[in-house]
N, C-alpha and C positions, 0 to 999 in steps of 0.2 A: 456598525460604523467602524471605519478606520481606526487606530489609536492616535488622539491629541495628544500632544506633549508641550504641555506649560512650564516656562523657562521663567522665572522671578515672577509671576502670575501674581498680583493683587487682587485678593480677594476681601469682602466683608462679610461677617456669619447675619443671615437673620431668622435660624431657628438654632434653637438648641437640642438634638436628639437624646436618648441614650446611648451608652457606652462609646462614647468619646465621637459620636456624629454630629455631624451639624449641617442644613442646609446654607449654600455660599450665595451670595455674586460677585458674577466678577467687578474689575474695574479697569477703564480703559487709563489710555495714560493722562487723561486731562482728568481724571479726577469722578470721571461719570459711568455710571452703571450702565456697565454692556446687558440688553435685555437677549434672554434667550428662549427657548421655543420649551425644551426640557432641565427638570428641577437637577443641580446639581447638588451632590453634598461630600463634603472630606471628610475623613478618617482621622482624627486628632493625635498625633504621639502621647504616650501617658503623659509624660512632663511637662504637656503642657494644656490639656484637658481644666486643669482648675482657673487658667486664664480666659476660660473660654466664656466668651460672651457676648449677646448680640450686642450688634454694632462694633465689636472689636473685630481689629483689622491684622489682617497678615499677607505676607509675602512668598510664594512655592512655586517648587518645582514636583513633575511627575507626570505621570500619566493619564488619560484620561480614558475611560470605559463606556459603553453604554450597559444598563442593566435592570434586565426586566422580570417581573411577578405579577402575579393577580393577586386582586384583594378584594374580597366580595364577587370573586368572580370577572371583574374589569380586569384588563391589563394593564400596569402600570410599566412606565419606564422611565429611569430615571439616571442619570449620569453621574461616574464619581473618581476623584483624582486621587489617585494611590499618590500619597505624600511620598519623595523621596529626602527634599530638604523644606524645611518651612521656618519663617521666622518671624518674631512679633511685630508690628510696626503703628506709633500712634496714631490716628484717624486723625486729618484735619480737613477743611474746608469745607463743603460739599458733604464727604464722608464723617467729620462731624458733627454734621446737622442732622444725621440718618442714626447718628449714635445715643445722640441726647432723643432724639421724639422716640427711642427705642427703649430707653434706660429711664430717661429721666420722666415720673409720673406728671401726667397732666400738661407736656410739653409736645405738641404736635408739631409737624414737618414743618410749617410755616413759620413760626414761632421759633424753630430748630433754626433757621436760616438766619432770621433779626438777628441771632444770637450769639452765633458764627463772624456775623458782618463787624461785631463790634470789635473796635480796638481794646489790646489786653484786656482779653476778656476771661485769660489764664490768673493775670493778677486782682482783676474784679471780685474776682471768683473767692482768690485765694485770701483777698483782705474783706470779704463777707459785708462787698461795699452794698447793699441793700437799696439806697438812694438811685445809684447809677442803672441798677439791673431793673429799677420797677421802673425806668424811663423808657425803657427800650417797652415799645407796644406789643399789648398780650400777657407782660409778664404780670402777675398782681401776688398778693403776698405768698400764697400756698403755694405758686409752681418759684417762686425764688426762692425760699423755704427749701421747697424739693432738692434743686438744683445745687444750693449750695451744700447742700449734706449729701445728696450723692453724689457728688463730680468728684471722679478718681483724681487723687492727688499725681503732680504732676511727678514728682518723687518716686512716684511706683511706678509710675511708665520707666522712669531713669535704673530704677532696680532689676524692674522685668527685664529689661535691654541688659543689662549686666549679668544678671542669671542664664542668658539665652545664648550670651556671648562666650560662657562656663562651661554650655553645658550640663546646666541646674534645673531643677526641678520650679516650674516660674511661679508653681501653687505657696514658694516660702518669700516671696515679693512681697503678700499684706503683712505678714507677718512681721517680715523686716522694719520694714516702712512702720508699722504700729509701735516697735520697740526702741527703736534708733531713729525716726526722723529723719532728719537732713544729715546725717552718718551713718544709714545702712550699709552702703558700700562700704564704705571704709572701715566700719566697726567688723564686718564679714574680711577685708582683707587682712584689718591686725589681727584676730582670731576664727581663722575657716570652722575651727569647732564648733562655733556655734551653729553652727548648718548639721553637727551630726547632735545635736541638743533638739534641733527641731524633727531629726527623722532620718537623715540622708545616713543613707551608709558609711560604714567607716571606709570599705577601699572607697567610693569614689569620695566623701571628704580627703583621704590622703593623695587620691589624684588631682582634686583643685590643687592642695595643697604643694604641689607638684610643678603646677600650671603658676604658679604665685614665683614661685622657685624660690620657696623658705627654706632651709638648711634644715635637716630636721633633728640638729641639738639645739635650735632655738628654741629660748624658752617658751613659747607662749605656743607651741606644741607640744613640747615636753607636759606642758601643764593642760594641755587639750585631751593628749593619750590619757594621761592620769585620769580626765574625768570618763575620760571612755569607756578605762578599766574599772571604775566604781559603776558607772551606771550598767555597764556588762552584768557586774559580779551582781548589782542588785534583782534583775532581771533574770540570773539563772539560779540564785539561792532566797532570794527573798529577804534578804535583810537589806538592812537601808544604808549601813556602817558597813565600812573596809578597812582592815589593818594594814600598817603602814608596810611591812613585811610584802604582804600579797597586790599591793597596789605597786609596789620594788619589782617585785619579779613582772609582775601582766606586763609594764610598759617596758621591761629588760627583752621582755619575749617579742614586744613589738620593735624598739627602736635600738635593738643589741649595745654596742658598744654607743649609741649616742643619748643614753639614758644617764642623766646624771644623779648620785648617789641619795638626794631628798628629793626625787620625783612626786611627793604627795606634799611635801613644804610649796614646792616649786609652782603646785597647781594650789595651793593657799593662797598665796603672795598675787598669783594672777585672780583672785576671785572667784576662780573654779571647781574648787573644793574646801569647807568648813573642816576648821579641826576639831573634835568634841575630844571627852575626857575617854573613851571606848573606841577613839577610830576617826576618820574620815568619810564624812558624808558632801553627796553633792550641792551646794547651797541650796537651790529648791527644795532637797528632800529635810534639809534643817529646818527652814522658814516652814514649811507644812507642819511636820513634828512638834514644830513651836505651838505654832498656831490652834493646833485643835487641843494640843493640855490648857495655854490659856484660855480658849472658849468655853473648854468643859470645867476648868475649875471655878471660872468665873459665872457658868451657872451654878454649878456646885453650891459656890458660896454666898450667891444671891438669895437677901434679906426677902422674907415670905411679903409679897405684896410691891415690891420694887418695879421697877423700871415699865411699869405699864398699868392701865386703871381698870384695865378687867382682870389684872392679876389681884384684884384686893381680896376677893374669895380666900386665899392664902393665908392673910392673917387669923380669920378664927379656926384655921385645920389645929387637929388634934389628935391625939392617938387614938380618943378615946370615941371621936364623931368618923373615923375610919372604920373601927373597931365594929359600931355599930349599924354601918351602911353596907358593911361586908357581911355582917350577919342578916343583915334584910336579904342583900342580894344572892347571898346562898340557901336562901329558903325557898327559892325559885327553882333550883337544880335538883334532880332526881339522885343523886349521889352527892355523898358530904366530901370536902375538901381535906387532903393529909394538912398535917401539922403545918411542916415546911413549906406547903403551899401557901396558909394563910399569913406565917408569915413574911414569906417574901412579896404577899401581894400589900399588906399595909404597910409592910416599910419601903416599896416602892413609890407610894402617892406619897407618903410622908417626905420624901428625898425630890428634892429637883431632879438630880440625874441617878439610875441608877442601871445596875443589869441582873440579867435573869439568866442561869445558865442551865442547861440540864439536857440529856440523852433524851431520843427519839423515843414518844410516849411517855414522857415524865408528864402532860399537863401543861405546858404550858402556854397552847393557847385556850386552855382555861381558866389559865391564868389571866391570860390579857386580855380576856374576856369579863373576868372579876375585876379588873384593873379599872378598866373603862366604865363598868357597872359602878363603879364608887365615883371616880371622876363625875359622871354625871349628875348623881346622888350629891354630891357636896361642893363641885363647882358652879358657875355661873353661865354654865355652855361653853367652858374650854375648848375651843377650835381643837380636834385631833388629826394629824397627819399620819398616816402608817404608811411604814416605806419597804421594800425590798428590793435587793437585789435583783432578781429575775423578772420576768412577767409571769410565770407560771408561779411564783412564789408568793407575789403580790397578791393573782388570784384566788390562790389560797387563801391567805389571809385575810382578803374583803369579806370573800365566802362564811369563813370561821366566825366572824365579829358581828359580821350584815352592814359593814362600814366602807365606805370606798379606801381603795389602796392601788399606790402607785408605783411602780420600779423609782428609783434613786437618778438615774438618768433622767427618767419623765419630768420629773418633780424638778432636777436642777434646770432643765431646759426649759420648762414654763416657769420658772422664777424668771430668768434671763432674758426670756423671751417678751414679759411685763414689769421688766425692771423692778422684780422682786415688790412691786406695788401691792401686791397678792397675799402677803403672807401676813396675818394679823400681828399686832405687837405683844400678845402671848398665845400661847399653845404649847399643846402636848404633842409631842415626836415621839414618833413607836418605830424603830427598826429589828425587823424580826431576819433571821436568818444571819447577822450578827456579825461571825465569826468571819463571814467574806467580804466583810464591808475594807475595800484597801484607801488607804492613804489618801492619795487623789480623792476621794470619793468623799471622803469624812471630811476633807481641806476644803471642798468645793459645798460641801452641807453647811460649815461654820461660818464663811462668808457670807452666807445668804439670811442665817436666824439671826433675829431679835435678840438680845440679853434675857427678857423673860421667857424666852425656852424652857421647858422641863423635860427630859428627853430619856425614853426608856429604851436600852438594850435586850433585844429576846435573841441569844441564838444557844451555842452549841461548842465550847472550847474544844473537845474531843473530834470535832467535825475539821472540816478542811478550814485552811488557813486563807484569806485573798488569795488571788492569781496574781494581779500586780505584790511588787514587795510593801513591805509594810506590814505590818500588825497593829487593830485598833483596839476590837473586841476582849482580846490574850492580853496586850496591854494595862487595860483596867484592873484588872484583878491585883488585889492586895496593896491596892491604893487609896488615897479615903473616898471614892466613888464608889458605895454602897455594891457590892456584889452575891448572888444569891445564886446559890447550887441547891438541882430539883434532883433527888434521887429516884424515888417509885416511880416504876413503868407501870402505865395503865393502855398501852396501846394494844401489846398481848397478853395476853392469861400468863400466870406463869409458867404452864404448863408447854408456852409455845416454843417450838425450836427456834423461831426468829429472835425473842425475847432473849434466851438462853445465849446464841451466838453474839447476839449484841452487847450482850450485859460483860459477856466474856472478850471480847476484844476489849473494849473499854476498859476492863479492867488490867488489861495488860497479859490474858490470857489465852494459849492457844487451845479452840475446843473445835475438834472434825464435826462437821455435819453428816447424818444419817444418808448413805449411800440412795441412788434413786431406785425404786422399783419397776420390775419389769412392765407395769401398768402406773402410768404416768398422773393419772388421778388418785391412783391408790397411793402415791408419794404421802412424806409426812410434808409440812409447811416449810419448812429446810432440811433441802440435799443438795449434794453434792453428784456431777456428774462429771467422771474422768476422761480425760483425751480434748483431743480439741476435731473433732465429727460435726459438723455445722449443719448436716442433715439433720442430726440428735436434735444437737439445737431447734433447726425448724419446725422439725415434728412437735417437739414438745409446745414452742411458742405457740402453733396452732391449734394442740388441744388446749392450750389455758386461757385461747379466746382472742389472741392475735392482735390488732392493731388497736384495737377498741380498750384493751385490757393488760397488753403486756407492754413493757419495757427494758431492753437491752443494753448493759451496763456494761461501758469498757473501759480502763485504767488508756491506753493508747486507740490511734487512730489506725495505725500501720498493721502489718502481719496478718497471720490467720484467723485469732481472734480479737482483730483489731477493730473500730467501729466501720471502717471502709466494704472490709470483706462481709462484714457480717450484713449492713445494710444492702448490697449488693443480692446477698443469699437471698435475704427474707424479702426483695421485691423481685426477685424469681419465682420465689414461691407463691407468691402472688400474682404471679403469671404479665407477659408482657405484652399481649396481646391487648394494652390499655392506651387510650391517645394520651401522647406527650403534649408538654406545654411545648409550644414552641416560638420563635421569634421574628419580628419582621426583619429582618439583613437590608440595608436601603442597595447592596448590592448584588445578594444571592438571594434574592426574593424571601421563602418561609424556611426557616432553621431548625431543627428538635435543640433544644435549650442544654446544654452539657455541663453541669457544674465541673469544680473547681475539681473535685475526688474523681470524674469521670460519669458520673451517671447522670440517666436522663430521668425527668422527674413527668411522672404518668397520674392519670386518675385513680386515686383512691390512696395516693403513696402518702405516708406519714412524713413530713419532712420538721424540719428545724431553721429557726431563723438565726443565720452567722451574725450579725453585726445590727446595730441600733436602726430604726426607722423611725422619724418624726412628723412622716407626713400625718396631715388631720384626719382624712380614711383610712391609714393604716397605722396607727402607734401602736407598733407593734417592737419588741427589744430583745437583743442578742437571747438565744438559750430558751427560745417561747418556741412550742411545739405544736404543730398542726397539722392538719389532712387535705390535700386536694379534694375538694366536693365537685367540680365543674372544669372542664378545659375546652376554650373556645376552636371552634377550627380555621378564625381566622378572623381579621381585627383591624383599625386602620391603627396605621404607625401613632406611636403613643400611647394609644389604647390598654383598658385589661386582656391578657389573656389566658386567661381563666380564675377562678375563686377557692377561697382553703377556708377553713374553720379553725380559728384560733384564739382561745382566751375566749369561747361561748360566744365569738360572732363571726357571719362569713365577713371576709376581707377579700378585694379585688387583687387577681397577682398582676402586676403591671410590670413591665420592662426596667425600673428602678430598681422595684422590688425581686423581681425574679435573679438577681445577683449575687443577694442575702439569703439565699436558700439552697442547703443540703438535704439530704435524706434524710428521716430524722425514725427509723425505728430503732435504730442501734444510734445513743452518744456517749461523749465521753464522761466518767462518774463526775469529773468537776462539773459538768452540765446540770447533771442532776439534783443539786443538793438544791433542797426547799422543797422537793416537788417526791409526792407520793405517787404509786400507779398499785394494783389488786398485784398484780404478779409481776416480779422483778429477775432476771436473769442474768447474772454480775461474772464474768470472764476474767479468768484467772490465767491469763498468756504467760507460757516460762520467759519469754524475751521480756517480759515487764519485768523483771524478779528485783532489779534493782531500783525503780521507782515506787513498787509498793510502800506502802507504810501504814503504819497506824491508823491515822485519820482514813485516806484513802476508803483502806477496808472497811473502815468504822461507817464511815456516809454511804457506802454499796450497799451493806446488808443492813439498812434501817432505812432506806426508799420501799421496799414493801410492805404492804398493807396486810395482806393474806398468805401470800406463797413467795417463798427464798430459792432461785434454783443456781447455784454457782457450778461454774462450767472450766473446766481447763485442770492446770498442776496445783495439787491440793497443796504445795509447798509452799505456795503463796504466802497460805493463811498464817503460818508459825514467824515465817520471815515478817512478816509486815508486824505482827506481834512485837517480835525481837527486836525489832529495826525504831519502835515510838513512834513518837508524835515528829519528821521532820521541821513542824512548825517553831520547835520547841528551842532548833538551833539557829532559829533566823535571830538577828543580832539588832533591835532600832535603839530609839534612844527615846520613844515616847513617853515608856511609863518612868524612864529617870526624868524626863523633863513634869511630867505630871506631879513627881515626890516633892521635886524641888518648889518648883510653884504653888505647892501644899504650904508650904514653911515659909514663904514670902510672900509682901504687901506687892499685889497681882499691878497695881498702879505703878509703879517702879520699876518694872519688870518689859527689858529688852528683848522683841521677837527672838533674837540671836546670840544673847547674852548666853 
């Protein structure tokens, strides 16, 4: 066919695709659906994909195509408008009616109409007149119910129109609307910062700000930059706190001569940044900070038997009824317990809150194994939660225990999702992996438990630090919340080379590993192999058993030995001669699927999941490692196109999901921490030399189980030695706020005081 060109074209979505598709129809100009013979569908701009939804309505221009594929063999064709300009617009009359029997449950097209006909039926709505709505026929209490808790406020239509009008991103509309009410707009025009608070970048924030035509030595940008330059600085160092010196210069750098001399007073005075006694923090990262020292001291110092009636077990605990349940239950184990084990396992159950610290192969998940062994033994059926950051970490630990265990994300999302109805009024919390637990995360755990919480700490201070800023884990220590350091390794002999490397970074020492041998089996358990030769590499990963057995460890993404090239390499070597997944295009028929790095993702490839997934067939979470087992050769739109194995079950990979997936035989080391593989191969890039550190190195070469092979410039190892713990300089104010709240009646005690 010819090319259509639709000029202000009204259209309505009534399907939702993947990646920002949607099937349309059109609308003529009285308001009625033009029927046509083939399915059309647009192409959504990102910024405005999260508005999208059936029955919402829009206005464009562009072009129009016809575009055909087979599917199962049929020929399919179907038509689609290359958006040039498009713009939101409220549905009414008619289009209305199509919107609610779309949206609103239990409300059909007939019923959709009644509904429409009514006068103000915007205010009906809005004043939750209930009398009026069950007059009109059809409606009975469950679809008025519906109706009035999903009808989009009329407010967000008013925001989205303003966002659209900017040039914004219209997915920050609910969020507006949610915070500000009947002052979204206006509360966005006295402060645009708040738009780079939820996400928006700073150049286009400083382009509204532009569009607004603020001066920009007005203060309530001066005090915008300021939080900019704090949430910046926390974001690339990891502390929560910024001195007043370094928040001077960042906005000197941004707004030169229009920067006035207390630009961090200036962002106080507006709201926008707390001032503590060590610096300036962004007010949410105070209120967080706050918040989880009062949560944890307030179980801390929670009376054995309080605030819940299956907590009364609690009053007859004893040292001496611990003592005795730990001695039962090590007489079940073929190995006796070090010293330091047993006591950090009975002054753990003795303590509401406490932590467990120690190096790879100390014990301690059997410790938490003896932990739970007593719990059982001397409570009443304590409800136990175990949580981890990862999926692959969680699995671990269900594994270790025989108990279920869920990532931290899981866990908050089904509280939320059951209105926290779910969580008993006591239990025990177990988070192992520990040390990466960030702020957010611990902030988002406290709002959710009970008061009778008792909540154990298992990770690793010497391990990596959160990725977001913050410290929770590091925090603790030398506060009155019970702290316990595991020394002896039992994962290797002492005799092992892994054992020896680990023991010696940890300790803050630089020890070479044993060169590799000309014969790659004849290697010792830790070597070292020189250059960056990716062939080396591959050779060797394939004698130590490959996808099934090994894992490639890298500090960066980028370079030679960065995780991009490397996964690249080793799905070479595995030859490419394998069907890729690929995708239905509703305009270029079938696609090969090209991730983000550039590769395509074939059968048998080990890949990795980028970002959270919540669907009920797939919860599946950022850093969970899998295999393609199956790739379909072809699927109806929506459909799976092809199956992986992850976390010991197949999962469907579906066009959602296929978005969330990279390569995954080579990641990055912060990927890896929680999760063990038999053979570990850790890349020692000279372009990293500056990011190594202590930690870093410490969680590479204690991911292996059996064999240590590090690949690249052996300078690394001395440098990251030299260089510490980076965690060590991140700057919060948790464990002060934790001391303080020690020494004071917690009743009295101001979030932000």
């Amino acid at each position: 066919m010819s090319n259509v060109i639709h000029l202000r074209q009204k259209v309505q979505v009534t399907k939702v695709r993947g990646w920002g598709y949607a099937t349309v129809v059109t609308i003529k100009g009285d308001n009625v659906v033009k029927h046509r013979d083939k399915t059309l569908v647009v192409k959504f701009p990102k910024d405005h994909i999260d508005a999208l939804t059936v029955g919402s309505m829009w206005e464009l221009s562009g072009k129009e195509k016809a575009s055909g594929f087979k599917v199962n063999g049929f020929d399919i064709v179907e038509h689609q408008i290359e958006v040039e300009t498009i713009k939101y617009i409220r549905p009414s009359g008619l289009l209305l009616a199509r919107w609610i029997s779309a949206n609103i449950k239990g409300i059909g097209e007939v019923i959709a109409r009644r509904l429409v006909r009514q006068k103000n039926l915007q205010k009906i709505i809005a004043e939750k007149n209930v009398t009026e709505l069950r007059r009109i026929r059809g409606m009975n209490q469950t679809r008025t119910d519906n109706l009035i808790d999903q009808w989009p406020d009329d407010r967000l239509h008013e925001t989205i129109e303003f966002l659209e009008e900017q040039s914004l991103p219209l997915s920050f509309g609910e969020k507006l609307v949610g915070l500000f009410a009947d002052r979204a707009i206006e509360r966005v025009k006295e402060q645009p910062f708040i738009l780079a608070a939820m996400g928006l970048s700073f150049e286009r924030t400083m382009e509204f700000v532009g569009r607004l035509g603020i001066p920009l030595d007005d203060e309530k940008i001066v005090a915008g930059v300021a939080q900019y330059v704090a949430v910046s600085h926390a974001r690339k160092s990891g502390s929560t706190v910024i001195d007043d010196e370094r928040i001077q210069s960042l906005c000197t750098d941004i707004l030169a001569a229009f920067t006035p001399s207390n630009a961090a007073d200036v962002a106080v005075q507006h709201g926008m940044l707390v001032k503590t006694s060590i610096g300036y923090q962004v007010y949410g990262t105070a209120l967080m900070e706050q918040a989880v020292a009062h949560f944890l001291i307030k179980c801390h110092r929670r009376p054995r038997g309080a605030h819940a009636k299956s907590a009364a077990w609690e009053k007859s605990l004893s040292r001496e009824k611990v003592v005795e349940a730990l001695t039962e239950y090590e007489g079940s184990l073929d190995f006796e317990l070090t010293g330091e084990q047993r006591v950090a396992i009975v002054s753990s159950v003795m303590a509401p809150v406490s932590c467990i610290s120690g190096g790879a192969g100390t014990g301690k998940t059997t410790i938490l194994k003896a932990i739970l062994g007593v719990y059982e033994a001397l409570s009443d059926g304590v409800p136990c939660s175990q949580l981890a950051l990862s999926g692959r970490a969680a699995q671990r630990m269900s594994q270790s225990t025989g108990k279920e265990a869920k990532t931290i994300a899981k866990f908050i999302a089904e509280c939320l999702k059951s209105k926290s109805s779910g969580i008993p009024a006591h239990l025990l919390f177990v988070i192992d992996e520990a040390s990466m637990v960030d702020l957010l995360s611990m902030y988002r755990l406290t709002g959710l438990l009970p008061q009778a919480t008792r909540i154990l700490f298992v990770g690793d201070t010497a391990q990596l630090p959160p990725v977001s800023a913050g410290l929770v884990f590091h925090a603790l220590k030398d506060t009155a919340i019970p702290f316990f350091n595991l020394s002896q390794v039992k994962r290797q002999g002492e005799e092992s080379g892994i054992h020896t490397l680990a023991t010696a970074v940890r300790e803050g020492k630089a020890v070479m590993p044993e060169m590799v041998n000309r014969v790659f089996k004849d290697s010792s358990d830790c070597i070292i192999v020189h250059g960056s030769d990716l062939s080396r590499l591959v050779d060797f990963w394939q004698q130590a058993g490959g996808v099934e057995s090994c894992i490639v460890l890298s500090p960066t993404r980028n370079g030679p030995l960065g995780v991009n090239s490397i996964n690249e390499a080793l799905q070479n070597a595995c030859g490419l001669d394998r069907m890729a997944l690929s995708y239905l295009d509703p305009y270029h028929g079938y696609i090969k699927w090209i991730t983000p790095s550039g590769a395509m993702l074939l059968l048998g490839d080990a890949v990795l999941v980028t970002s959270n997934n919540y669907d009920e067939e797939a919860n599946i979470r950022n850093g969970d490692l899998g295999v393609i087992t199956e790739v379909y050769e072809s699927s109806q739109p929506g459909t799976a196109l092809g199956v992986m194995s992850i976390n010991g079950k197949n999962i469907d990979i579906t066009p959602n999901l296929l978005e969330k997936l990279e390569l995954g035989y080579a990641v990055t080391i912060h990927k890896s921490q929680g999760s063990q593989w038999p053979t570990c191969f850790v890349m020692l890039p000279d372009d990293a030399i500056n990011m190594f550190d202590q930690t870093l190195l410490y969680t590479a070469v204690t991911r292996p189980e059996q064999r240590l092979v590090l690949m690249g410039d052996e300078r690394l190892i001395g440098t990251a030695v030299a260089r510490g713990a980076m965690s060590s300089r991140r700057v919060t104010t948790l464990r002060q706020r934790i001391l303080a709240l020690s020494e004071m009646e917690l009743a009295q005690v101001d979030l932000l005081a």
